[in-house]
Rosetta silent file (secondary structure, phi, psi, omega in degrees, C-alpha in Angstrom):
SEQUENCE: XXXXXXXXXXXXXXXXXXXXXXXXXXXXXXXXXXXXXXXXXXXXXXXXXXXXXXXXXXXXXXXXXXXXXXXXXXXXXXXXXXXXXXXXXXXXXXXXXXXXXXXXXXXXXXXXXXXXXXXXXXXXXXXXXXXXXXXXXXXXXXXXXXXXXXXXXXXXXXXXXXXXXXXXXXXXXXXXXXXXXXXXXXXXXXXXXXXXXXXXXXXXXXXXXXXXXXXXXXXXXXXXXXXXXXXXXXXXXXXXXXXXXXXXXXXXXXXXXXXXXXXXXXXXXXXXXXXXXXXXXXXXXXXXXXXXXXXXXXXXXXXXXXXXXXXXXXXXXXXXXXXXX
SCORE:     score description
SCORE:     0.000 S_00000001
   1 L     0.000   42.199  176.312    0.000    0.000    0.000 S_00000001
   2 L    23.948   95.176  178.809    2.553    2.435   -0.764 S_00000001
   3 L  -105.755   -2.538 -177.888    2.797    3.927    2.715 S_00000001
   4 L   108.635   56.272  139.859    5.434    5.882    2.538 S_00000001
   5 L  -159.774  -80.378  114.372    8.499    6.514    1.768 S_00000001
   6 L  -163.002  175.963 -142.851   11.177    5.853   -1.333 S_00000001
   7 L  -152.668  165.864  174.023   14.102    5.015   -1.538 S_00000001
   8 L  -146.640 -172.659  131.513   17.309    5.926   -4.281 S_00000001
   9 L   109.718 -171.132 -170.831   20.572    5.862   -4.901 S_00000001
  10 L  -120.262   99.839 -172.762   23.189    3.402   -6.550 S_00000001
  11 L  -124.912 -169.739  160.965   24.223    0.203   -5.518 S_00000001
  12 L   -61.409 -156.765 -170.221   25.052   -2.990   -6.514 S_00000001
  13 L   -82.537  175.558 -172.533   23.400   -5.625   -8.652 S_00000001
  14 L   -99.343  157.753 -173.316   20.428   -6.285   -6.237 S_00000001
  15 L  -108.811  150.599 -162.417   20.705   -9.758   -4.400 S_00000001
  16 L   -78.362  -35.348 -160.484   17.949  -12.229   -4.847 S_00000001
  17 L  -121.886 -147.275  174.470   17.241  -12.190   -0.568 S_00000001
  18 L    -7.027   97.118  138.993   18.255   -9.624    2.237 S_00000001
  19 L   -60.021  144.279 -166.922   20.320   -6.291    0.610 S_00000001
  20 L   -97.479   97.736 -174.285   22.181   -4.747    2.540 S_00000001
  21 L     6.795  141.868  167.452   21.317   -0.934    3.786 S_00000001
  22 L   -77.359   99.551  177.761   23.429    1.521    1.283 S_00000001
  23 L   -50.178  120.798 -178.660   25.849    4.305    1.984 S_00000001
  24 H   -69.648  -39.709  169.446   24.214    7.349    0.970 S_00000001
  25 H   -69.469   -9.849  179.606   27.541    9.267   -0.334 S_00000001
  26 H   -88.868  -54.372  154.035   28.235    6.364   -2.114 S_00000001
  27 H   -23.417  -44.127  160.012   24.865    6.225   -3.880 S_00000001
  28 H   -59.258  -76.776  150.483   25.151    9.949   -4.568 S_00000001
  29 H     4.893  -86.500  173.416   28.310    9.236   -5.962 S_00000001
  30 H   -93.478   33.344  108.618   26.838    6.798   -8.384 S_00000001
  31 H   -14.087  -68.445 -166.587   23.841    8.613   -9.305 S_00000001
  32 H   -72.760   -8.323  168.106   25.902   11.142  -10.640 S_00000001
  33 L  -109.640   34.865 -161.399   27.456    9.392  -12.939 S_00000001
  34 L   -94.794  -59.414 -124.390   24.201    6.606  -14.095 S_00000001
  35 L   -62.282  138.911  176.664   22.904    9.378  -17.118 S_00000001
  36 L   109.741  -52.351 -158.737   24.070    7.497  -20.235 S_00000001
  37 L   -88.045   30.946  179.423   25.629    4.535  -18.884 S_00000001
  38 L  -119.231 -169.695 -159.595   23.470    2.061  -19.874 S_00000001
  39 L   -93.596  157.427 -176.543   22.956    0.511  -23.544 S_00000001
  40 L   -54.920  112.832  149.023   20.731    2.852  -25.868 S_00000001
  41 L   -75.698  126.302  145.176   17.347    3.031  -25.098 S_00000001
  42 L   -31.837  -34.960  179.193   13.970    4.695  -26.271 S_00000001
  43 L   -59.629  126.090  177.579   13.305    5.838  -22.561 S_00000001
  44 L   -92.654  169.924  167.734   13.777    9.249  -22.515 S_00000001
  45 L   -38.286  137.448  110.795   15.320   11.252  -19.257 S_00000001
  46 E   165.046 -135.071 -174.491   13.331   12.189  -16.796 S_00000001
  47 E  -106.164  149.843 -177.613   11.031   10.214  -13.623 S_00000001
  48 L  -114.852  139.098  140.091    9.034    7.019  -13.798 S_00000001
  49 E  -129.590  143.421 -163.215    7.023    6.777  -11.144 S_00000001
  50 E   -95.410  134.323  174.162    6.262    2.941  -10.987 S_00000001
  51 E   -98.914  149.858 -172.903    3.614    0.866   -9.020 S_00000001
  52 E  -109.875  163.178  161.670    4.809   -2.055   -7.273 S_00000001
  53 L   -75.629  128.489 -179.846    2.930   -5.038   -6.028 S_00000001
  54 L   -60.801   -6.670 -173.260    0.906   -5.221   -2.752 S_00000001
  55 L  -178.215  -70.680 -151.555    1.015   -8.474   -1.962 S_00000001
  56 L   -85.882  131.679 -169.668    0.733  -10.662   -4.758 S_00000001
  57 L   -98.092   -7.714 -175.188    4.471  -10.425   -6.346 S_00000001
  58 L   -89.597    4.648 -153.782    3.427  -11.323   -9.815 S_00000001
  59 L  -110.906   59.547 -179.479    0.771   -8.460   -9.617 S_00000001
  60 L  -142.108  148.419  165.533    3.712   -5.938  -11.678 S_00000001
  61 L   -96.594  155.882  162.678    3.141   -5.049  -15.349 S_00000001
  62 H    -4.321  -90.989  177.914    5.036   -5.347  -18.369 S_00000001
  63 H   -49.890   -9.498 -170.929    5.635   -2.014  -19.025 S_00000001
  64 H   -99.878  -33.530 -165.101    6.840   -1.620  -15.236 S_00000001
  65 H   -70.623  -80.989 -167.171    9.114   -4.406  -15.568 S_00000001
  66 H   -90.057   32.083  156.932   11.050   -2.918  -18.391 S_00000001
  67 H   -91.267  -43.497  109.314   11.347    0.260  -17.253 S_00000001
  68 H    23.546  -76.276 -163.416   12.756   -1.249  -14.100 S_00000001
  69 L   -78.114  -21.218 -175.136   15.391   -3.109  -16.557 S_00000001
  70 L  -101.994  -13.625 -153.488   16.192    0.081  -17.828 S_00000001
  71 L   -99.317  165.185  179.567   16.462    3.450  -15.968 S_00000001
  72 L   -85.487  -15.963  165.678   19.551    4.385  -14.594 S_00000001
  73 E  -164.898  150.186  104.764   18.813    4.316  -10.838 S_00000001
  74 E    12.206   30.285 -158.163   16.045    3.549   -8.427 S_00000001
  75 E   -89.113  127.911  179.073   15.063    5.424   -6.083 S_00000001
  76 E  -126.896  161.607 -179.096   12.728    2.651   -3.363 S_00000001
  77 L   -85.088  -23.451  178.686   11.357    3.263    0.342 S_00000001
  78 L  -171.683  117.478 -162.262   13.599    0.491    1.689 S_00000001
  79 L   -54.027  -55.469 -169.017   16.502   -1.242   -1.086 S_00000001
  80 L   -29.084  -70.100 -165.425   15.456   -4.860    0.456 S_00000001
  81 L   -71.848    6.391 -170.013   12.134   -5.123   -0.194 S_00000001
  82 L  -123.902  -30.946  179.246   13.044   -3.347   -3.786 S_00000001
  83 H   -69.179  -43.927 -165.249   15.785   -6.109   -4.083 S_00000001
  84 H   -42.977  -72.205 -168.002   13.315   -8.625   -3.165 S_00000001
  85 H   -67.766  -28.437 -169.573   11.317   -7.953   -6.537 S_00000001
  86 H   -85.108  -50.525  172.651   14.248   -7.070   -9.145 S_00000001
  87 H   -24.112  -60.500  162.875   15.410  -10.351   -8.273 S_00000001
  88 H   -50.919  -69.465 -178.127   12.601  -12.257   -8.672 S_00000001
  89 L   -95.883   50.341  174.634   12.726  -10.973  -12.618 S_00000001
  90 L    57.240   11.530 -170.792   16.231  -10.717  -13.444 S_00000001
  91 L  -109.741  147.100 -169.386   16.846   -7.284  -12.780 S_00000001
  92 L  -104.862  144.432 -179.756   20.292   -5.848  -11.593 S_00000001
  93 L  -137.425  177.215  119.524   19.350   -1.868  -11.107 S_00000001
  94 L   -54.097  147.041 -176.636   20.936    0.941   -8.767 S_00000001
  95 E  -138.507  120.215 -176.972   19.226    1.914   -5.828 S_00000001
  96 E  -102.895  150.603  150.044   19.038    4.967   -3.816 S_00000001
  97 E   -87.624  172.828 -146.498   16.619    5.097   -0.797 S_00000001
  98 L  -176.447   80.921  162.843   14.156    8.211   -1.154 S_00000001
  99 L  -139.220 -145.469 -114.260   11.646    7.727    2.121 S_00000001
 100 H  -110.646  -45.934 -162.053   10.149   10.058    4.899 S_00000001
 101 H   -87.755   -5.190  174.219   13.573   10.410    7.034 S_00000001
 102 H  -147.843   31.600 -176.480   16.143   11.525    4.032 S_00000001
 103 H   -70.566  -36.910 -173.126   13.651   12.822    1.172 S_00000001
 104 H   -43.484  -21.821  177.775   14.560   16.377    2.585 S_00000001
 105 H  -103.780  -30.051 -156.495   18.483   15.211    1.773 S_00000001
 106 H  -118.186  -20.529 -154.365   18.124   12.972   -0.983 S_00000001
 107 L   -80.780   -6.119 -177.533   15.302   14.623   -3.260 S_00000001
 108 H   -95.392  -47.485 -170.306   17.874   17.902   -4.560 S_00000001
 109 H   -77.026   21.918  147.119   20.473   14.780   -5.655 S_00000001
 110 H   -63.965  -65.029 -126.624   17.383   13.444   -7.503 S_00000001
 111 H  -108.337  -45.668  148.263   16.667   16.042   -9.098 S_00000001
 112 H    -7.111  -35.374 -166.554   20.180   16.675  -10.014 S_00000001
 113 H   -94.335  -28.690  168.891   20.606   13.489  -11.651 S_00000001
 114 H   -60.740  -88.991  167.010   17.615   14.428  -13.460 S_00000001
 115 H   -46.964    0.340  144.455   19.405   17.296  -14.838 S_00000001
 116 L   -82.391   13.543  169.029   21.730   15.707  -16.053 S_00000001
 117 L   110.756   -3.384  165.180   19.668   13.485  -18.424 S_00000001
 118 L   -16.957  109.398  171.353   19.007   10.755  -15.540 S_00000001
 119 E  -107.235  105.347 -150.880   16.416    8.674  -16.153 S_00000001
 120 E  -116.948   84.392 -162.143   15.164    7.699  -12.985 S_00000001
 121 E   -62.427  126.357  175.125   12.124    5.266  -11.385 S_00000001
 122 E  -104.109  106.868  166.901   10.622    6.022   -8.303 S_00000001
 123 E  -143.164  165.647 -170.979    8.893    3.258   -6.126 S_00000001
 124 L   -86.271  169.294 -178.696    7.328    2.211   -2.488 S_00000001
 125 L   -78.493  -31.576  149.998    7.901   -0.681   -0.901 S_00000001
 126 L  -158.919  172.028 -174.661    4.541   -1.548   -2.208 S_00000001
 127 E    90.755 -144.179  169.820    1.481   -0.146   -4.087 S_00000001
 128 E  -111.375  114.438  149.443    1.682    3.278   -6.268 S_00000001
 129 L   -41.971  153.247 -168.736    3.867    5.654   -5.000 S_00000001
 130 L    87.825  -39.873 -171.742    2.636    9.143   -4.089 S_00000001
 131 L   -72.152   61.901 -177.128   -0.598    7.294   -2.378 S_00000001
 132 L    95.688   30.965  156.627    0.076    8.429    1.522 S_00000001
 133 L  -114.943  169.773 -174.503    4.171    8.993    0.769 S_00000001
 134 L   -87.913   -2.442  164.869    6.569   12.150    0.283 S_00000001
 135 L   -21.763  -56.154  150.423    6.750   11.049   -2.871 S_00000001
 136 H   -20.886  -41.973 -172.151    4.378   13.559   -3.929 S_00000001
 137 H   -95.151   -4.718  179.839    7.431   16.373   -3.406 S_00000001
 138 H   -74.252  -64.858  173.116    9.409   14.543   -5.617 S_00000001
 139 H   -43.278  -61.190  166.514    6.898   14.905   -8.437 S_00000001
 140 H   -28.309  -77.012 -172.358    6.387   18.314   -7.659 S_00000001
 141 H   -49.379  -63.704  179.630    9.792   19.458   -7.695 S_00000001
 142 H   -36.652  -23.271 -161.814   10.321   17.510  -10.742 S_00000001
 143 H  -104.092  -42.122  165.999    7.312   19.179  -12.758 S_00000001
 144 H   -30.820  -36.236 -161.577    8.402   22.429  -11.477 S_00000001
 145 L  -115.799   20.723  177.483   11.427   22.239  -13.413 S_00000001
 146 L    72.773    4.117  179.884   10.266   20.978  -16.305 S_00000001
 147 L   -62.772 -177.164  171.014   11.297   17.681  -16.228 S_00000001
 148 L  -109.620  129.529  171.535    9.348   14.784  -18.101 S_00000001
 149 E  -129.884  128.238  163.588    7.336   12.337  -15.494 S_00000001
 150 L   -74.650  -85.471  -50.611    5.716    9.546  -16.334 S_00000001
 151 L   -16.650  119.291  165.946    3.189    7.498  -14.466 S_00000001
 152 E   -99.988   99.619 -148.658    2.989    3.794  -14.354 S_00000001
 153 L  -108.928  131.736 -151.718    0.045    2.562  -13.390 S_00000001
 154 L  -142.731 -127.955  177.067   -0.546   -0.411  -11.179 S_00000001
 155 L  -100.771  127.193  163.088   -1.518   -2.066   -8.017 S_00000001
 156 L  -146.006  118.686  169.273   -3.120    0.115   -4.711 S_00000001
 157 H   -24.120  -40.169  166.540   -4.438   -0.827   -1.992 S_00000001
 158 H   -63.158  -45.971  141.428   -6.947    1.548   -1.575 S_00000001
 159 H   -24.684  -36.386  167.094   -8.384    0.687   -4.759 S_00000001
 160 H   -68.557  -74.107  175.450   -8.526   -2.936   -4.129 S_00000001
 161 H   -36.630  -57.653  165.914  -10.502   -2.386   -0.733 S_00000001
 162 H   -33.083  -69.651 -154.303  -12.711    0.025   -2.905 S_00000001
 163 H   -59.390  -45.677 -162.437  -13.370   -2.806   -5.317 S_00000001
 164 H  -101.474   11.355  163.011  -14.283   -5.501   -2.695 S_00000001
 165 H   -73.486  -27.699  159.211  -16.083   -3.422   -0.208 S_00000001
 166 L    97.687   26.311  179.313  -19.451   -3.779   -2.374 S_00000001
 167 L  -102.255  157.003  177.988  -19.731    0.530   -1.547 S_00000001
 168 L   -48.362  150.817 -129.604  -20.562    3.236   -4.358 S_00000001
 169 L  -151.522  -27.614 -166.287  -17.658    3.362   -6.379 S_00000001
 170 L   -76.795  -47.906 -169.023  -18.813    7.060   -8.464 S_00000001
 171 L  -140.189  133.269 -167.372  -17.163    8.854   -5.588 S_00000001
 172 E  -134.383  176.446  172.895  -14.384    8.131   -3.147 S_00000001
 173 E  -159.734  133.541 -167.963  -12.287    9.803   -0.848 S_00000001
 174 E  -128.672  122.062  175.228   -8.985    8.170    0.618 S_00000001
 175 E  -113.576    5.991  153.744   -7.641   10.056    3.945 S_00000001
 176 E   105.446 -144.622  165.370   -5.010    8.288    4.734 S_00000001
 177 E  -105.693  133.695 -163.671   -4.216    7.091    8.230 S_00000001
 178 L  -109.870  129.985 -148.877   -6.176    8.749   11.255 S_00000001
 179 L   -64.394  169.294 -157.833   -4.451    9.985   14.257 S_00000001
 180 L   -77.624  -27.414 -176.676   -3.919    7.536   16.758 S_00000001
 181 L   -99.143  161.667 -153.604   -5.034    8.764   19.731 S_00000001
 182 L   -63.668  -31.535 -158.024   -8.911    8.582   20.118 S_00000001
 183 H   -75.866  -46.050  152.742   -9.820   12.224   20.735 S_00000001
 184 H   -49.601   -4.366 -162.639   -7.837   13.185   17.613 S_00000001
 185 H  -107.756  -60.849 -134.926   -9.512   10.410   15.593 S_00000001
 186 H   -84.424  -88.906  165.542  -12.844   11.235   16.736 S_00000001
 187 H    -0.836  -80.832 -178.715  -11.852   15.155   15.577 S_00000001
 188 H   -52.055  -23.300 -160.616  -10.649   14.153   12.196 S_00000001
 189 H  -103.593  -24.700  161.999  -13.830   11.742   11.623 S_00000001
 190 H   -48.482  -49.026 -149.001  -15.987   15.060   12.631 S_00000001
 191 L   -97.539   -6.685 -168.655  -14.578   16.985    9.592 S_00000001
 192 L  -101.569  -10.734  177.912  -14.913   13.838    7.404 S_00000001
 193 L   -49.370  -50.671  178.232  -18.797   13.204    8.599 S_00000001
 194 L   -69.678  -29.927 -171.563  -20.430   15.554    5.634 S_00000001
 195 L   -82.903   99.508  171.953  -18.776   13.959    2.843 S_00000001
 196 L   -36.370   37.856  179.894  -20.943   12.533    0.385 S_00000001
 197 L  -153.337  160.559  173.186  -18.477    9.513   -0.911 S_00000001
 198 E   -74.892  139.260 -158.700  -17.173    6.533    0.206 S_00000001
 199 E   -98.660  138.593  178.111  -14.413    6.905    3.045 S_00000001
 200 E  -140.966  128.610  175.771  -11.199    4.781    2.443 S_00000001
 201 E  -153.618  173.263 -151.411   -8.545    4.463    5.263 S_00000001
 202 E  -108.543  148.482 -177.947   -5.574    3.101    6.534 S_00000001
 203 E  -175.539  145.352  172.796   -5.477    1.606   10.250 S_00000001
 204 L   -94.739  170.356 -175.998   -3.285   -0.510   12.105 S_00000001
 205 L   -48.830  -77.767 -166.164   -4.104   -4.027   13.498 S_00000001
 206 L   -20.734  -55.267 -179.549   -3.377   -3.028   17.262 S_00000001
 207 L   -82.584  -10.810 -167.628   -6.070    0.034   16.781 S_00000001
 208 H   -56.820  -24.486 -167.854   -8.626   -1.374   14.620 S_00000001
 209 H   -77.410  -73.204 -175.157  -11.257   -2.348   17.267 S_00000001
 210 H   -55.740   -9.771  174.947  -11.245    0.961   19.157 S_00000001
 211 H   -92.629  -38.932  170.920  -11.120    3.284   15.529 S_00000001
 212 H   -47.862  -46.115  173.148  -13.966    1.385   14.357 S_00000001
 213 H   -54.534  -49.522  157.758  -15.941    2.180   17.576 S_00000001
 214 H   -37.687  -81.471 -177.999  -15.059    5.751   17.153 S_00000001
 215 H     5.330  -82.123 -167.075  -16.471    5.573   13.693 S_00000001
 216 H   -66.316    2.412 -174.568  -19.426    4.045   14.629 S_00000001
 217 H  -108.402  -17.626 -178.124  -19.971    6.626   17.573 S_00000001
 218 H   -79.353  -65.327 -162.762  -18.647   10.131   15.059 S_00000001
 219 L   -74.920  -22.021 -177.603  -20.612    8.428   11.808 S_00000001
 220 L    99.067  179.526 -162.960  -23.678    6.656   12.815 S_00000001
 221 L   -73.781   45.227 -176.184  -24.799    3.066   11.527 S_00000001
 222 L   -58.680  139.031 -172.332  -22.973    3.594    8.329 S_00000001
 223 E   -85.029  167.520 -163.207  -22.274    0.255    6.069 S_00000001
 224 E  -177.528  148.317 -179.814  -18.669   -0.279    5.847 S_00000001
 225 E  -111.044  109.641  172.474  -15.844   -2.973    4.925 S_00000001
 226 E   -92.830   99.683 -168.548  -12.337   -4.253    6.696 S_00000001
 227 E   -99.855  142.940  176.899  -10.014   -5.378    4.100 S_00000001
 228 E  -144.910  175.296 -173.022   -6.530   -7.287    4.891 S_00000001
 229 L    15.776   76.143  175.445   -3.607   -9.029    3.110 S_00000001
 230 L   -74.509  149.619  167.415   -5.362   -7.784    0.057 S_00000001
 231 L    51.270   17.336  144.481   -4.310  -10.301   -3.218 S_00000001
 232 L   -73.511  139.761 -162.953   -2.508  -12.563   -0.625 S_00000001
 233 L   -27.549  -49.086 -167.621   -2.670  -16.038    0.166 S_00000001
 234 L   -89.961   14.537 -152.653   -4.947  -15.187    3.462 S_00000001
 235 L   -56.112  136.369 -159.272   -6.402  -12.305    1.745 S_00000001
 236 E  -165.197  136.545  177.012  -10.432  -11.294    3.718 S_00000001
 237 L  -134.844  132.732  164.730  -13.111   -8.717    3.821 S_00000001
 238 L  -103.674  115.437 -174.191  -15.543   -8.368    6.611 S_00000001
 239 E   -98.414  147.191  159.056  -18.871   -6.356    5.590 S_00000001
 240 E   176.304 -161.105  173.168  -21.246   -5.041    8.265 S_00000001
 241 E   -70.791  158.245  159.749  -22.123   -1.567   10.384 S_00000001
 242 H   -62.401  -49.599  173.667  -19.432    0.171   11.934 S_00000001
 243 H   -56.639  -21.687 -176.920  -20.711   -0.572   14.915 S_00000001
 244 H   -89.345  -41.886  173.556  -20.967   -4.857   14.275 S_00000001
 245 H   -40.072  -66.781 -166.825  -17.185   -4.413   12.995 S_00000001
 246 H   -45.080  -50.652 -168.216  -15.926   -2.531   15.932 S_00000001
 247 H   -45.196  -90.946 -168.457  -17.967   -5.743   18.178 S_00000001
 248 H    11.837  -76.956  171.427  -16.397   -8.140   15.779 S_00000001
 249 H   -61.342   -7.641 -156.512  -12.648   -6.907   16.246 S_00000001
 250 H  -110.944  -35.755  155.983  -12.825   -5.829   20.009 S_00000001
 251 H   -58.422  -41.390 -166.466  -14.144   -9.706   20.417 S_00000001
 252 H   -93.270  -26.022 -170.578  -11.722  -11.449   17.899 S_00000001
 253 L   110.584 -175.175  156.462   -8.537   -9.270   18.748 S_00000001
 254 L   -54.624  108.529  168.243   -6.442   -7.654   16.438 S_00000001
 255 L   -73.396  170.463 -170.835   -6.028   -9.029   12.750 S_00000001
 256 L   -96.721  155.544 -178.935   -2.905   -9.982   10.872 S_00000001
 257 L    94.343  145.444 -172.371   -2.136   -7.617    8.014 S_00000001
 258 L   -79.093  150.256 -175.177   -2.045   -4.343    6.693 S_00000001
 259 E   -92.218  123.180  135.268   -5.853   -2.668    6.957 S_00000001
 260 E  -122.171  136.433 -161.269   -7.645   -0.758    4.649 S_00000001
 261 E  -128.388  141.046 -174.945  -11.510   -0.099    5.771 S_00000001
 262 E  -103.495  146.032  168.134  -13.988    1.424    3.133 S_00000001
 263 E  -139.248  158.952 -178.573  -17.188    3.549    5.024 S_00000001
 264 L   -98.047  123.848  173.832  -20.278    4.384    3.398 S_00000001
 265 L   -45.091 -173.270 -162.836  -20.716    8.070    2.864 S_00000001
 266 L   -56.610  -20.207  170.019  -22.316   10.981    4.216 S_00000001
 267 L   -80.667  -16.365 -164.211  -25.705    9.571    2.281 S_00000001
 268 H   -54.837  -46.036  161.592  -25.129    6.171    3.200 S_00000001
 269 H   -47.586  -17.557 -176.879  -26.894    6.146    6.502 S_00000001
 270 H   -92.690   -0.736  174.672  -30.118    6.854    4.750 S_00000001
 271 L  -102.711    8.848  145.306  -30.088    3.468    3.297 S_00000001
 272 L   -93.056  -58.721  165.586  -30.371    2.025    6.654 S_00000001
 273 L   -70.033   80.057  171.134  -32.270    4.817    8.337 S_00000001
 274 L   -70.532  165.249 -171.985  -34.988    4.584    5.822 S_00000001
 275 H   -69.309   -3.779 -170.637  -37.297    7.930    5.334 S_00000001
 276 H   -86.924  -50.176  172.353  -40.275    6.127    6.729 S_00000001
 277 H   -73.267   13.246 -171.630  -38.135    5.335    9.735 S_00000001
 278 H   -93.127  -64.429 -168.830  -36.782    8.724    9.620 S_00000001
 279 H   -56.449  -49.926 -173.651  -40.430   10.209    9.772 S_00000001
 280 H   -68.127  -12.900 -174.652  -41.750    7.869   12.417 S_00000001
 281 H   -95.215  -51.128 -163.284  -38.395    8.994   15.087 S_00000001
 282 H   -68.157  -29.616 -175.781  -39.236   12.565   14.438 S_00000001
 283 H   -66.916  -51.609 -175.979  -42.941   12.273   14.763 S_00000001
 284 H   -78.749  -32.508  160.878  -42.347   10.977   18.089 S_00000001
 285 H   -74.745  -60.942  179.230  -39.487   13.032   19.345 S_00000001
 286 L   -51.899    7.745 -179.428  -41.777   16.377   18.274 S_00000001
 287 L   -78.995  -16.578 -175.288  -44.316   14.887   20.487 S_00000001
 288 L  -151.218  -21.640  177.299  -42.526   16.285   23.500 S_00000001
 289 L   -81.541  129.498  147.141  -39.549   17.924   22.029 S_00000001
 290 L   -50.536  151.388 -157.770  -38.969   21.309   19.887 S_00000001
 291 H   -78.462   -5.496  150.600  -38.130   21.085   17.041 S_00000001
 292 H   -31.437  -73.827  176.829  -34.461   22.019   16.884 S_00000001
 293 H   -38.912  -53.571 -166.925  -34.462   19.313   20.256 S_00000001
 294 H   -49.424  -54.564  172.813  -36.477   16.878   18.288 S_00000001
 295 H   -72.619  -26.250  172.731  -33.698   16.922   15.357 S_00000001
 296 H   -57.205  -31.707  168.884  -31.094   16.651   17.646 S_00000001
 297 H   -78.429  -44.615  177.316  -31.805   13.438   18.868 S_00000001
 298 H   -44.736  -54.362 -179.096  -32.664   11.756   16.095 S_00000001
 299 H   -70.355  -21.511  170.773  -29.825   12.344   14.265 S_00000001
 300 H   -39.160  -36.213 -154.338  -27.782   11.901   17.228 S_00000001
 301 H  -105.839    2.021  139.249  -29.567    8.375   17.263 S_00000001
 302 H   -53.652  -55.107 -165.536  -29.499    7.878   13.430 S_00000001
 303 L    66.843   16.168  176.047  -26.464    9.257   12.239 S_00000001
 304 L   -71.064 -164.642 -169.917  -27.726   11.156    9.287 S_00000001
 305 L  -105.542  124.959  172.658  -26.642   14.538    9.069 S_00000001
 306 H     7.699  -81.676  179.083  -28.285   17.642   11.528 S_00000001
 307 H   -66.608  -24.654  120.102  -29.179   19.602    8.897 S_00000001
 308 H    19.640  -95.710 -168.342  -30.812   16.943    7.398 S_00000001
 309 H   -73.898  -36.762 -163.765  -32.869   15.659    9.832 S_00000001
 310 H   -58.179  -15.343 -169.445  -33.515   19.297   11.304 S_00000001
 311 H   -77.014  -47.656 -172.375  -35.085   20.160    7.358 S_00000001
 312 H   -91.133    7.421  177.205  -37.517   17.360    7.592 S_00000001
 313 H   -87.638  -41.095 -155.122  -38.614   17.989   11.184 S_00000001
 314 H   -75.543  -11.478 -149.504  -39.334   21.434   10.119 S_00000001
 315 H  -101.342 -102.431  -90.551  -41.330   19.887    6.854 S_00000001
 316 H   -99.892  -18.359  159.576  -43.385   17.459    8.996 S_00000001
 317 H   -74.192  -37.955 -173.026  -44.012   20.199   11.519 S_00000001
 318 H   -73.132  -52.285  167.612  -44.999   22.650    8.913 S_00000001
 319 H   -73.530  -14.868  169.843  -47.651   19.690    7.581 S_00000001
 320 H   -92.364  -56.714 -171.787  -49.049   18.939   11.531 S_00000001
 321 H   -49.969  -51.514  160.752  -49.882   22.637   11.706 S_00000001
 322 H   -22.081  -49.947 -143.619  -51.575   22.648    7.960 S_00000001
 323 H   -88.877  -58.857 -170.099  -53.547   19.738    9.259 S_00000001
 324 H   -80.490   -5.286 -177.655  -55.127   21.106   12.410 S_00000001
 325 L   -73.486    0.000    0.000  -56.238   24.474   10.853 S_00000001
């Protein structure tokens, strides 16, 4: 799931198991002298940025493969795991790392390398690059300055989870990972509560029980998906409420594998909370409540949205007055 961070630089031929961590002056070093040195190629200068596979190692394309055989260096989030895979298909590359803790250091000897006719691949440890990585500043910089960047288009995690969550699909939103501690989660799931698309996020095992409850206590009964070791041997999606997940996990423990969990947007709730069952909570709360009070609970006990519910209290109030006149 491309999580973040890349990797560069110049090394040896890559080793089929374990590589060994990289001197960074030596990598600069050969960086600056890659543009060129390989046999003539069509590939012009400039950045690849390549998706790797998430799980499943055969899950790399063609076209990724030989650009891979060809560019002049590498930059990966961690040389092993980048070693792992050119191995596996015959390829000896350079490698710089390019992740979270040296982009600020490594990304101007990037972009150097660029100018100098460098033709250069950028990838995560897995997934599409860019997708929750610093990656992003790479690109940037790179487009600033006129370079040529490519995109290779591949395998991501979010996108998977999308696909096998069974949720509308016309509009998404992916937000990353949400901070860890609850009152910040809770915060963050506040500002994401109005948005009409399906919510796609990142969560570790250890937290999954307790962000799902949050969820289910910020969003309401919303329908929602837990995806893990997506296109792996053990690979499993759990569908239900936020609230049946959150049991689910807080009973089974912590799962193995990285998490991505799909929520049903800000409309989503109304296909549980049908309008009949909308009408019949309000009807009953205005029975003793105002109507401001009246909306408040409901949606509190609903999870639709305020302004919402508070529209159709005032419509069904507006039709009890009509009535007794």
């Amino acid at each position: 799931m491309a999580q973040g961070k890349q990797s560069e630089g110049a090394s040896k031929p890559a080793p089929a198991a374990e590589a060994p961590e990289l001197d960074q002056d030596v990598e600069a070093d050969a960086l600056a002298t890659t543009a060129g040195t390989l046999a003539p190629s069509s590939l012009k200068p400039g950045l690849y940025v390549v998706a790797t596979p998430i799980g499943n190692i055969a899950d790399i394309t063609l076209r990724a493969l030989e650009v891979l055989k060809t560019v002049d260096a590498i930059a990966c989030e961690d040389s092993r795991v980048t070693a792992k895979l050119l191995a596996r298909h015959g390829i000896t590359a350079k490698l710089v790392p390019y992740h979270e803790h040296n982009a600020g250091e490594m990304r101007p000897k990037l972009l150097a390398g660029l100018r100098r006719g460098s033709r250069i691949a950028l990838v995560s440890d897995a997934g599409t690059p860019l997708v929750s990585d610093p990656g992003y500043k790479l690109v940037r910089d790179a487009i600033d300055e006129g370079f040529n960047v490519v995109p290779l288009p591949g395998p991501s995690a979010p996108l998977a989870a999308l696909i096998l969550s069974g949720l509308p699909s016309d509009r998404f939103l992916f937000a990353g990972f949400l901070p860890p501690k609850s009152a910040g989660r809770r915060a963050a799931l506040g500002e994401l509560a109005a948005i009409p698309a399906t919510l796609l996020l990142f969560e570790s095992a250890p937290r999954l029980a307790e962000s799902l409850a949050d969820m289910a206590d910020v969003l309401g009964p919303r329908p929602a998906a837990v995806s893990r070791e997506l296109t792996k041997l053990y690979e499993e999606t759990r569908r239900g409420t936020l609230r049946e997940l959150a049991d689910h996990y807080a009973a089974a423990g912590p799962p193995k594998g990285e998490i991505v969990i799909a929520i049903g947007g800000a409309d989503a709730a109304s296909q549980i909370a049908s309008a009949e069952t909308l009408d019949a909570q309000l009807r009953s709360a205005l029975g003793s409540l105002s109507v401001k009070d009246a909306a408040a609970a409901v949606a509190a006990a609903t999870g639709l949205p305020r302004k919402q519910v508070y529209a159709r209290a005032l419509e069904l109030k507006a039709g009890e007055l009509k009535t007794t006149k």
